[in-house]
FIKOL-464889 format. One record per residue: y, x negated, z negated of N, C-alpha, C, O in turn. Coordinates in pm, whole numbers, padded with zeros to 5 digits, always signed. Layout:
! FIKOL-464889
YXZYXZYXZYXZ
...
This chain:
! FIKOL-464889
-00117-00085+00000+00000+00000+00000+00123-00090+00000+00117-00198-00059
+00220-00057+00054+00326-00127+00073+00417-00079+00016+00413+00042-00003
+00571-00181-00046+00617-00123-00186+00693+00008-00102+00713+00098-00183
+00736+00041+00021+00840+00144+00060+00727+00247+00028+00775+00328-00051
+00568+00286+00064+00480+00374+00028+00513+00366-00159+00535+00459-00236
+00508+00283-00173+00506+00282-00341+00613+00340-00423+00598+00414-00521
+00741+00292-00366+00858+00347-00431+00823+00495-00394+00818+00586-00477
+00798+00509-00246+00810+00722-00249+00698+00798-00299+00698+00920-00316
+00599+00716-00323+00516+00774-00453+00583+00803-00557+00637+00911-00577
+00585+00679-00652+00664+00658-00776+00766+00825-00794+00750+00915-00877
+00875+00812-00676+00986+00896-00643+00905+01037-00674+00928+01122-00760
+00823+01032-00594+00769+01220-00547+00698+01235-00681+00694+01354-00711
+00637+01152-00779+00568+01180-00909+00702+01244-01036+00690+01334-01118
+00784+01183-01015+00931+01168-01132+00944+01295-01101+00916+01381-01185
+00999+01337-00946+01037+01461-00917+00980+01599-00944+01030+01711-00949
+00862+01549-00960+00707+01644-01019+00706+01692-01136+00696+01808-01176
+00723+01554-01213+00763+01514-01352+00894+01595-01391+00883+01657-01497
+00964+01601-01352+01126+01595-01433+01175+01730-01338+01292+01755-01364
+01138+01791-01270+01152+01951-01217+01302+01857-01134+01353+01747-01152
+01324+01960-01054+01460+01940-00938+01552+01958-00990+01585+02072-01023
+01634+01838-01019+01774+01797-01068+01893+01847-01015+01892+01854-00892
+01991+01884-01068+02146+01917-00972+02199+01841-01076+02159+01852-01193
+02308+01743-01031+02443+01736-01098+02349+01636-01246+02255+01561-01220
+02377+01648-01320+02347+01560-01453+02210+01602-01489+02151+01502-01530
+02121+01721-01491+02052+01740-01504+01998+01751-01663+01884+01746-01709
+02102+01765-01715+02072+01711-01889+02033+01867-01987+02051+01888-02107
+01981+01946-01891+01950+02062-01977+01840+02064-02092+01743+01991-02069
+01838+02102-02158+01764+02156-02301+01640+02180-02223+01629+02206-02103
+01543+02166-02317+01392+02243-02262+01337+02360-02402+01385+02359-02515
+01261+02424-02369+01238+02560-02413+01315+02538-02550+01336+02428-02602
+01345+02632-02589+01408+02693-02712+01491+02819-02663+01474+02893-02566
+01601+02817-02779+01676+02950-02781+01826+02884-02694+01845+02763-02703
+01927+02973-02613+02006+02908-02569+02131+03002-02599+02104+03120-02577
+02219+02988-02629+02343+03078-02680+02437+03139-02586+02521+03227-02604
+02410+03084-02499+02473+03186-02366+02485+03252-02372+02374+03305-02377
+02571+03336-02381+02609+03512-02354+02705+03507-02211+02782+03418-02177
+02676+03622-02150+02775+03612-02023+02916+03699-02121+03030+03665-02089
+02904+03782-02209+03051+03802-02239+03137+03891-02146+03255+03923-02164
+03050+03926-02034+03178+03964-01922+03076+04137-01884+02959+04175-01889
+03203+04192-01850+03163+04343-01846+03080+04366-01695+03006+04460-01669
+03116+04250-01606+03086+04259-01457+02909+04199-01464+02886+04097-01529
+02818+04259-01406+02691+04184-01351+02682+04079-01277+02781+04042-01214
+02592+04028-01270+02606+03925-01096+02464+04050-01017+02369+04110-01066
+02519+04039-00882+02389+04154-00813+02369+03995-00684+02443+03908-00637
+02189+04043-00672+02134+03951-00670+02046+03997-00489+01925+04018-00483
+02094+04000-00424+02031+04015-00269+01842+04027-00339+01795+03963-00434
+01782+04116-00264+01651+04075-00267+01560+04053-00141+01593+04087-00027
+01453+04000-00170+01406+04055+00029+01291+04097-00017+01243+04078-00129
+01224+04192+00128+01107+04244+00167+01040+04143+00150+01069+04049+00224
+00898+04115+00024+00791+04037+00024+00683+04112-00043+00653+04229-00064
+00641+03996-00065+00498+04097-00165+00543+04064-00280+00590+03956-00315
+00516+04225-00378+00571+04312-00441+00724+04316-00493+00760+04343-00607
+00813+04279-00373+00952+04279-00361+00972+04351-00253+00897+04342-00155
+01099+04450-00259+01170+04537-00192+01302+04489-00174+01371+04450-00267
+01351+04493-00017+01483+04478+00028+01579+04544-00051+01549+04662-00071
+01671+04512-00097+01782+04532-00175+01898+04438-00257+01957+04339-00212
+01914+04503-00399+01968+04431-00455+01897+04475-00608+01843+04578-00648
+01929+04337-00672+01919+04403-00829+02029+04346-00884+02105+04296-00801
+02075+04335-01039+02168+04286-01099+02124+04229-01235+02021+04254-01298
+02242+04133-01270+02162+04018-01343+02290+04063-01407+02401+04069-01354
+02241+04107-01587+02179+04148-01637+02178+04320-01595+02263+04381-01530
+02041+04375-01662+02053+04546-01615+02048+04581-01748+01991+04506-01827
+02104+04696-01789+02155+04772-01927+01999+04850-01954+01937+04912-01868
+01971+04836-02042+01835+04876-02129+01691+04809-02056+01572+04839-02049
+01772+04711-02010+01609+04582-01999+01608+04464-02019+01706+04391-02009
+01493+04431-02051+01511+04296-02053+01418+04186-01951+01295+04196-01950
+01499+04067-01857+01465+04086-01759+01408+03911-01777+01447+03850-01877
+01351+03867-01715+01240+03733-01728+01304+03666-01606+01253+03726-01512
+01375+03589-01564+01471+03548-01488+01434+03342-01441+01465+03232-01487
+01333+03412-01295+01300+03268-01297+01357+03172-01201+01284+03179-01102
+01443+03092-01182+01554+03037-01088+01462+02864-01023+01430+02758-01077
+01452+02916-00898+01407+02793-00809+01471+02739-00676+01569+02780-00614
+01397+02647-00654+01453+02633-00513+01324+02619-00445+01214+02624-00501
+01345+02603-00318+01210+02665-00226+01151+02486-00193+01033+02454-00183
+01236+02417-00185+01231+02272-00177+01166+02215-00274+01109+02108-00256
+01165+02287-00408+01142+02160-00515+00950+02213-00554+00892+02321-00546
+00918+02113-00583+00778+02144-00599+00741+02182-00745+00654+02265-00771
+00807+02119-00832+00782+02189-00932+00865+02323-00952+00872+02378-01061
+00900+02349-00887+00950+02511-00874+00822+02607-00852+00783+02710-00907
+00776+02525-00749+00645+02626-00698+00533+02573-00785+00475+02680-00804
+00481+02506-00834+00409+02512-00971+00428+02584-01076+00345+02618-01161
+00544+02608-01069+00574+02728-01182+00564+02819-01157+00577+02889-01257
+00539+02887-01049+00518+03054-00963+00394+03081-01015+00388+03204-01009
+00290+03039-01062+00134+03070-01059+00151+03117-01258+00084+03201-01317
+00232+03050-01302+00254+03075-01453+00317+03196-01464+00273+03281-01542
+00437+03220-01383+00530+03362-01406+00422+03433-01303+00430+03555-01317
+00367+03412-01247+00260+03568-01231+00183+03585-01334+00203+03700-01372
+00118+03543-01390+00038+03505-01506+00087+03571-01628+00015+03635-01704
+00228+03551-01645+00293+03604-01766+00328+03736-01738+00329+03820-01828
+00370+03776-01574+00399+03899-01564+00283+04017-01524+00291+04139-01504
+00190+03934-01523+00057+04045-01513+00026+04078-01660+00001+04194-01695
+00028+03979-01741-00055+03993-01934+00095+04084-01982+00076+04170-02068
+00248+04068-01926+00297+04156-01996+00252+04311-01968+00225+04395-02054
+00251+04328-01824+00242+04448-01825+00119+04517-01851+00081+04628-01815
+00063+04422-01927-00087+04504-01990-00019+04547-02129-00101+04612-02193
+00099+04533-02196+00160+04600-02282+00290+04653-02306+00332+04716-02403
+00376+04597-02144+00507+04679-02122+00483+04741-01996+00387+04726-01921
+00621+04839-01980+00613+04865-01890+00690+04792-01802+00810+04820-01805
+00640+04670-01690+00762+04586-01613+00746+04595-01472+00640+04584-01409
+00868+04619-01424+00889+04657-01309+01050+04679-01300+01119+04647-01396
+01119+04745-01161+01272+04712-01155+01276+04812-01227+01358+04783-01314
+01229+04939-01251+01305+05053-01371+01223+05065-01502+01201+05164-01572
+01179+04917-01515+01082+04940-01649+01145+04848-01789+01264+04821-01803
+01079+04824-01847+01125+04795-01975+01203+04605-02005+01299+04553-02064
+01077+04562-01914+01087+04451-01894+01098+04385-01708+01002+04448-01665
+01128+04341-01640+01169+04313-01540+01158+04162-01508+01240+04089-01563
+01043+04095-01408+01044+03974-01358+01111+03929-01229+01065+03958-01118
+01209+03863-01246+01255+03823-01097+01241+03663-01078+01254+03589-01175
+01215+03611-00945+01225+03475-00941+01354+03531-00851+01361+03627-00774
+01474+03412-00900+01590+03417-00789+01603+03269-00706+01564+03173-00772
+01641+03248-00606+01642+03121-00512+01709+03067-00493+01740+03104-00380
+01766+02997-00516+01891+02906-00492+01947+02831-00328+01931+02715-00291
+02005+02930-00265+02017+02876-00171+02180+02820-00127+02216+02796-00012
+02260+02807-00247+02383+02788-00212+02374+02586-00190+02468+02530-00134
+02303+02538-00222+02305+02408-00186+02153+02377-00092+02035+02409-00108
+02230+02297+00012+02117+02275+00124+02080+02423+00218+02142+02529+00205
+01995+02407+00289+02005+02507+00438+01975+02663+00334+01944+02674+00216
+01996+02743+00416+01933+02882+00357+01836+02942+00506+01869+02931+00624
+01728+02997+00455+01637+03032+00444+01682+03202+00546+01772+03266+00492
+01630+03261+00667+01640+03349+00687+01529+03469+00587+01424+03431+00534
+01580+03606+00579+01539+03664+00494+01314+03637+00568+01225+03621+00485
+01292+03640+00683+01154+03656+00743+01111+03554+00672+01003+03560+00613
+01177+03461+00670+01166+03289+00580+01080+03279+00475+00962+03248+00458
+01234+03336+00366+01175+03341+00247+01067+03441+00227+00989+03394+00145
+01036+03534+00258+00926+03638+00274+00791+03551+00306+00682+03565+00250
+00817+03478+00387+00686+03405+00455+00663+03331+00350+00553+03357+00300
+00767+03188+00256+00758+03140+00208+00700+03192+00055+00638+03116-00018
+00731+03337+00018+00712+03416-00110+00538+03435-00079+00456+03411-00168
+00500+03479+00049+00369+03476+00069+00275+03334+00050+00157+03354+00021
+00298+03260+00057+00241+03148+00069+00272+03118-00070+00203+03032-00126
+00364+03175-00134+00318+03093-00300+00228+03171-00374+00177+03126-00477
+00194+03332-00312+00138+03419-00377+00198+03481-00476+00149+03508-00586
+00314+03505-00434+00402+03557-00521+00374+03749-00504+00346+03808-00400
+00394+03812-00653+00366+03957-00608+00468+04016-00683+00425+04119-00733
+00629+03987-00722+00693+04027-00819+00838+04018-00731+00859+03982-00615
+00924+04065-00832+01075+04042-00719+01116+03913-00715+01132+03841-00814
+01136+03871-00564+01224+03736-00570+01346+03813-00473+01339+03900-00386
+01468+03733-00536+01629+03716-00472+01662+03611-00455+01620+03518-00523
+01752+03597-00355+01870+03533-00324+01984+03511-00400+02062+03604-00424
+02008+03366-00453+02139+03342-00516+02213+03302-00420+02190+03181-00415
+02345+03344-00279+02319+03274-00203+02451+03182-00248+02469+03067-00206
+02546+03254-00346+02688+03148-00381+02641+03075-00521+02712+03010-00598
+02546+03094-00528+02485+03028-00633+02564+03099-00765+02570+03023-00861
+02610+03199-00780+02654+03248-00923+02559+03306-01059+02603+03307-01174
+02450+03342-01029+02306+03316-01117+02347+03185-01191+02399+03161-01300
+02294+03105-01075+02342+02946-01130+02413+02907-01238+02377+02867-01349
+02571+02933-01164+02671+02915-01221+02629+02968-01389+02574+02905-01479
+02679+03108-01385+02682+03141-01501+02577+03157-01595+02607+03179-01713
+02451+03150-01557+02366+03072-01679+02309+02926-01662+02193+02886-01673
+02432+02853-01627+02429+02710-01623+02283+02603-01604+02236+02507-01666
+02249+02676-01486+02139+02631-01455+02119+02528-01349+02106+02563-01231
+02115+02381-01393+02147+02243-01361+01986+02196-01276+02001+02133-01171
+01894+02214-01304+01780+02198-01244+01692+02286-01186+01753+02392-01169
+01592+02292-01150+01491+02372-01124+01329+02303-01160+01286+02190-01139
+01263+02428-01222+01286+02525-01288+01349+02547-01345+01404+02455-01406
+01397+02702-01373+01460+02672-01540+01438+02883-01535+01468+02956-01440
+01403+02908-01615+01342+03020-01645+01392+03103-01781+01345+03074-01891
+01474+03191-01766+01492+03248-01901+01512+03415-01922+01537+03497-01834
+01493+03438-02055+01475+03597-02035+01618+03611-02135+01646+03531-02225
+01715+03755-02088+01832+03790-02092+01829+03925-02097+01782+04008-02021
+01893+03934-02210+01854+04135-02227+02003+04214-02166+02110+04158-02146
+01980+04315-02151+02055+04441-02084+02240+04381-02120+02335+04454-02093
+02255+04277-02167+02414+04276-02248+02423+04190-02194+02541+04155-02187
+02325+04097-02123+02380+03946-02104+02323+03828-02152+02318+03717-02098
+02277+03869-02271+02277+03758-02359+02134+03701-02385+02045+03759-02448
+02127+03576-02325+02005+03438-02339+01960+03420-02471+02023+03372-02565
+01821+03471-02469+01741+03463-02580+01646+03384-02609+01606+03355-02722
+01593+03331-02465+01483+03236-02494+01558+03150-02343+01649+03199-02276
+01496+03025-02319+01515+02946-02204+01417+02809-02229+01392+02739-02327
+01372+02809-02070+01309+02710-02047+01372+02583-01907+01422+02631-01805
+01365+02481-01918+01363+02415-01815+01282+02314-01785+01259+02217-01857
+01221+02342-01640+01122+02235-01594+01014+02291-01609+00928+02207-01636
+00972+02397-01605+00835+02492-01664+00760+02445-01794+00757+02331-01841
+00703+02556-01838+00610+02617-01961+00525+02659-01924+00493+02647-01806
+00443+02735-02026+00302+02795-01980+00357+02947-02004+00467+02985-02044
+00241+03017-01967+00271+03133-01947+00286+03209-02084+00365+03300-02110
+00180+03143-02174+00214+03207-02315+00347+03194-02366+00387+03280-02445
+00422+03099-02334+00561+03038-02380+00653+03153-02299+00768+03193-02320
+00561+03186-02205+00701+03283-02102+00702+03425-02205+00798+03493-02241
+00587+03437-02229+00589+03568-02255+00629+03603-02408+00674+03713-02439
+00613+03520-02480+00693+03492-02637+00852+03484-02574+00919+03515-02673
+00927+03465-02487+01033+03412-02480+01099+03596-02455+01198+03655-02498
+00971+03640-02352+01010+03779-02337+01009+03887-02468+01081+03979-02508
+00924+03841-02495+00934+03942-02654+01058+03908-02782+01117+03979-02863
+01061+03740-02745+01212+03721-02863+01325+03843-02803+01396+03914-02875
+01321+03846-02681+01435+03903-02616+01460+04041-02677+01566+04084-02725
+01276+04136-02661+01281+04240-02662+01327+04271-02827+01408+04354-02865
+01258+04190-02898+01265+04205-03037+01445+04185-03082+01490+04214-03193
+01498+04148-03008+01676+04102-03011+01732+04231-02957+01843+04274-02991
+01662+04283-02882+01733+04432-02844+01744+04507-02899+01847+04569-02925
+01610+04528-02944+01547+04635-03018+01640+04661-03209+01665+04763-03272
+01663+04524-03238+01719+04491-03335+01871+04505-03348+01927+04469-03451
């Protein structure tokens, strides 16, 4: 092997390792995160036709749910390693909530396409198929998801109840049991 093969090994393992970086990349990994959006306005979130996603829109946050909010990019690989966990978590929840877009609890993966090319909607559909995705994915396309729950890398995964406000957060993926405790701190914060 020759060191230019070696360095883009090395490279493609870190990147594996350390989830897809933006900007400083210095985010927290799982715990609680204090974010509140504070603001009376939603962010609404493009969706596309995939499997078990419907063309539309949804909005980030929705008033009497609490929603499991998983932010990737289609580029980064540990993004898509993390897709097989949030199905995982969103199949075992709904063996005890009701989740779905008008249900109690709500899974979305959203996409980050405001940095680097974007993705025609047939695209990402194709691309949602091939990860085996069966839940809602959207389009961030100005990146304001992003923005306002300051989401510096990918993965980064967090659940946010009906007001806004960040109850659990992960970055760089977890397991699925971790997703789904993160969803219940939430619910148990509502409920309370």
């Amino acid at each position: 092997m020759d060191r230019r093969s070696f360095v883009a090994g090395v490279t493609l393992a870190l990147v594996a390792l350390a989830g897809c970086l933006d900007d400083d990349g210095d985010g927290d990994s799982e715990g609680d995160d204090d974010s509140d959006t504070s603001e009376d306005d939603t962010l609404e979130v493009t969706t596309v036709d995939a499997p078990g996603s419907d063309a539309g829109t949804v909005t980030i946050p929705d008033d009497g749910q609490v929603q499991l909010v998983n932010c990737v990019r289609t580029t980064c690989p540990t993004s898509r390693g993390m897709l097989p966990r949030v199905g995982e978590a969103r199949d075992r929840l709904a063996e005890t909530y009701d989740v779905g877009l008008d249900g109690d609890v709500h899974v979305l993966t959203v996409i980050d396409e405001s940095s680097g090319g974007s993705q025609s909607a047939d695209e990402l559909a194709d691309w949602w198929a091939e990860q085996d995705g069966d839940w809602t994915v959207g389009v961030d396309d100005e990146g304001a998801v992003f923005d306002r729950y300051d989401v510096d890398g990918t993965p980064t995964t967090f659940a946010v109840d009906g007001a806004g406000e960040v109850h659990w957060r992960d970055e760089q993926g977890t397991t699925p049991n971790n997703l789904i405790s993160g969803v219940e701190t939430a619910l148990e914060a509502s409920d309370g």
